[in-house]
N, C-alpha and C positions, 0 to 999 in steps of 0.2 A: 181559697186553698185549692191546690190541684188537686188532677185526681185520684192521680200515687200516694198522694200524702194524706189523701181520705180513707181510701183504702187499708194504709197501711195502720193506721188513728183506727179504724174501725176492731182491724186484725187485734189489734191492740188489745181494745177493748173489751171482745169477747174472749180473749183470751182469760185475763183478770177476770172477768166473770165466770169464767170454765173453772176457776180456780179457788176462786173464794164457792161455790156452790159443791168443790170435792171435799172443801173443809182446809184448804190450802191456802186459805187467805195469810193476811199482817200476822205474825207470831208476836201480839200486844205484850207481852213479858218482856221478850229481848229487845225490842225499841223503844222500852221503858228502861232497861238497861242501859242502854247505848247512850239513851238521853241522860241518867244518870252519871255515867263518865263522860261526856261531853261537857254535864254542866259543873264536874269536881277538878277537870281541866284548863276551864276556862277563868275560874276563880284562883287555881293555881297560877295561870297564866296573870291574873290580877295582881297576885301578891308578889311574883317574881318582877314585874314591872314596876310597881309601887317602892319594890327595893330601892331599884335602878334607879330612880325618878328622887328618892331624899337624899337628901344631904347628912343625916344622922338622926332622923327622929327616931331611933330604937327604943321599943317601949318593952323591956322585961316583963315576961308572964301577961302581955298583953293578949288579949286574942287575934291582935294584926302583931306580930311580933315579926320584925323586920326578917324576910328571906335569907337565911344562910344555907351551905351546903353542907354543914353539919346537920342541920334540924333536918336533912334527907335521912338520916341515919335512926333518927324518933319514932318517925313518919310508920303506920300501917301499913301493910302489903297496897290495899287500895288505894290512899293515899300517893303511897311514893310512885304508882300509876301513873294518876292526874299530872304530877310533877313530871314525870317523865313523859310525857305527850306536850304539856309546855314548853319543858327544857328543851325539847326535840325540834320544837315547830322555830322556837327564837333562834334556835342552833346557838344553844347555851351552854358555855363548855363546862358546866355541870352536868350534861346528859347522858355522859359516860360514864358518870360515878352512881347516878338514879339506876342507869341499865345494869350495872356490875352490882346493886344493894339486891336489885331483883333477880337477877341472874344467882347469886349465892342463896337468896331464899328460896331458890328452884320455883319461880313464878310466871316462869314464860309467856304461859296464854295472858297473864298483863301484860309484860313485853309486847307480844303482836298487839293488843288491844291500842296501846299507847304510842304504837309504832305509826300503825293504822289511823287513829282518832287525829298523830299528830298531821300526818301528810293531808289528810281530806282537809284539817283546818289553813293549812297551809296552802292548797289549791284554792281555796276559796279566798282566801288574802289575795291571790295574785289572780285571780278572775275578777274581785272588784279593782284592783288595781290598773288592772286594762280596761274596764267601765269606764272609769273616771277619767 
């Protein structure tokens, strides 16, 4: 490693230590959060593919019950979140009607959550996609 790059590694590091010793460390609640909608996202993200993916296995009152854009309308404030951080990231032309169910619940800060949650997941598809 040079020796800019050590340096600056170093700078780094006391910094974070300056930080967690003011009591300014990880805020563990909100990246307990963040993981929580991340992982009601990604399961979203499950179920709207799994749509795509049958032929017609629709199973009424099942608890996979095939993805429509109706069942947006059911959905919990939180819920219709997840959905819309999915819808966002597949650019699913469902993701205007998620945005418009929250936007009339006046839920915004989901809005940005799911805006935000969809684009990072979406960077990271297209950073492993250049890996490979």
């Amino acid at each position: 490693m040079s020796g800019a790059k050590e340096r600056r590694l170093k700078a780094l590091e006391e910094r974070r230590r300056a930080r967690r010793a003011a009591g300014r460390g990880r805020d563990h609640e909100a990246a307990a959060e963040v993981r929580a909608f991340l992982k009601g996202a990604i399961k979203a993200l499950a179920h709207i593919r799994r749509a795509e993916a049958r032929d017609g296995g629709y199973r009424e009152g099942g608890r996979d019950a095939r993805y429509s854009v109706h069942k947006l309308f059911d959905l919990e404030d939180e819920h219709l979140g997840y959905y819309l951080a999915a819808l966002t990231m597949l650019q699913h032309a469902d993701a205007p009607r998620a945005r418009e169910i929250l936007e009339i619940r006046d839920r915004d800060e989901l809005i940005v959550r799911a805006e935000g949650v969809a684009e990072k997941m979406r960077g990271l598809l297209e950073r492993g996609a250049r890996a490979s």
